[in-house]
C-alpha positions, 0 to 999 in steps of 0.5 A: 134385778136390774133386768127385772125392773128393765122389763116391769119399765118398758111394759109400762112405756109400752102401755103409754105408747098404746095411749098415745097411739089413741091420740093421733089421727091419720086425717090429720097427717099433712098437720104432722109433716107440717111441723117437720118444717118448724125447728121447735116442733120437729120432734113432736111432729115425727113422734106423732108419725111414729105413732100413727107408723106403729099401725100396720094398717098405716104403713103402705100410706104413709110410704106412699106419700112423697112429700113425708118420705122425703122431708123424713130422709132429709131430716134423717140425713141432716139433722142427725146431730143436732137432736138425739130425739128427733133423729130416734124417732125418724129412725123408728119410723123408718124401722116400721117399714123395714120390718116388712121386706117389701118395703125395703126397696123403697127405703133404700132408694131414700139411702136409710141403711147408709144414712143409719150407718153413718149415725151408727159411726157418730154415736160409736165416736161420741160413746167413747168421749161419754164412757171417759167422761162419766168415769171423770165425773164419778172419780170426781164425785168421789172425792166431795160425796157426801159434802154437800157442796155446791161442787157435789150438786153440780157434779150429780147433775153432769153425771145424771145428764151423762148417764140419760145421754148414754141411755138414749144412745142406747135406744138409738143404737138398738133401733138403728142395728135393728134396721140394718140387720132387717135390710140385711135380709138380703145377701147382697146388702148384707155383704156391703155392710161387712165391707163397710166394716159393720162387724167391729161396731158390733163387737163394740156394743158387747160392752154395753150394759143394756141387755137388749143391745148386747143381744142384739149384737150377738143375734146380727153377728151370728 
């Protein structure tokens, strides 16, 4: 049933983005990457690129452009910890060029596969401080549930701000194992990341709840 609602969830997200995609004109790119300089207007401007990278037909541009590539790698590499959102949409970005191997070449001259490991290692670190703090904080609960307490509101708030922090953790890590597993098309590659010990980061997402994850997990360690 979960699963089920899950999916009835995403297709009505994807009819979103399909709207979305409506909204945004490649004329009005050097707009967009100028609000990748302004803090308050990062995500916005990467979630408006990321809607114009879903088009096929945009991708060879937009890896073309010097000045994009290079402030979304900067981006990618220095703001990964100050917004979950931002750096989500920068990593499906660089998943739309991964998706073809010919792009591959040029993403990893920006270090997309390092920098995204390197994100894989901080989300790991911080799901083990979430996973603790959300069975505190339903410990906790438990014990006022149902006083209407002032100590209950502020506890169902936490946990909800928690679960939704664990939900985009998990997107991000569902796109950025998706990238990795698409640069590790080739052996090379896919060699210095079982060096980087790629495979126990794998194993752990078997625990998940989110489905996608844990098959995508299984799918890349096969």
């Amino acid at each position: 049933r979960e699963d089920e609602q899950e999916r009835i969830k995403e297709q009505g997200q994807m009819e979103k983005i399909r709207k979305q995609m409506d909204k945004v004109s490649f004329e009005k790119l050097d707009e967009y990457i100028e609000q990748l300089y302004e803090d308050d207007q990062k995500v916005k401007g990467t979630h408006k690129i990321l809607l114009l990278a879903r088009n096929p037909d945009h991708l060879e541009e937009l890896l073309m452009n010097e000045t994009l590539l290079g402030v979304l790698s900067r981006l990618y590499g220095e703001d990964t910890r100050k917004s979950i959102d931002l750096t989500t949409n920068i990593a499906y970005i660089f998943y739309s060029f991964s998706v073809y191997s010919k792009f591959h070449s040029m993403i990893s001259q920006k270090r997309v596969g390092a920098i995204t490991f390197k994100i894989i290692e901080h989300e790991s670190q911080r799901t083990v401080l979430c996973v603790k703090e959300i069975a505190d904080l339903e410990k906790q609960l438990g014990q006022v549930l149902g006083s209407g307490s002032k100590k209950e509101e502020v506890l169902q708030k936490k946990l909800k701000k928690m679960k939704s922090l664990t939900r985009k953790q998990d997107k991000l890590l569902t796109v950025s194992f998706h990238i990795l597993l698409n640069l590790a098309e080739d052996t090379k590659v896919e060699k210095k990341m079982k060096k980087m010990k790629v495979i126990p980061h794998l194993v752990a997402l078997l625990t998940r709840r989110n489905l996608e994850l844990r098959t995508l997990a299984v799918m890349f360690l096969k």
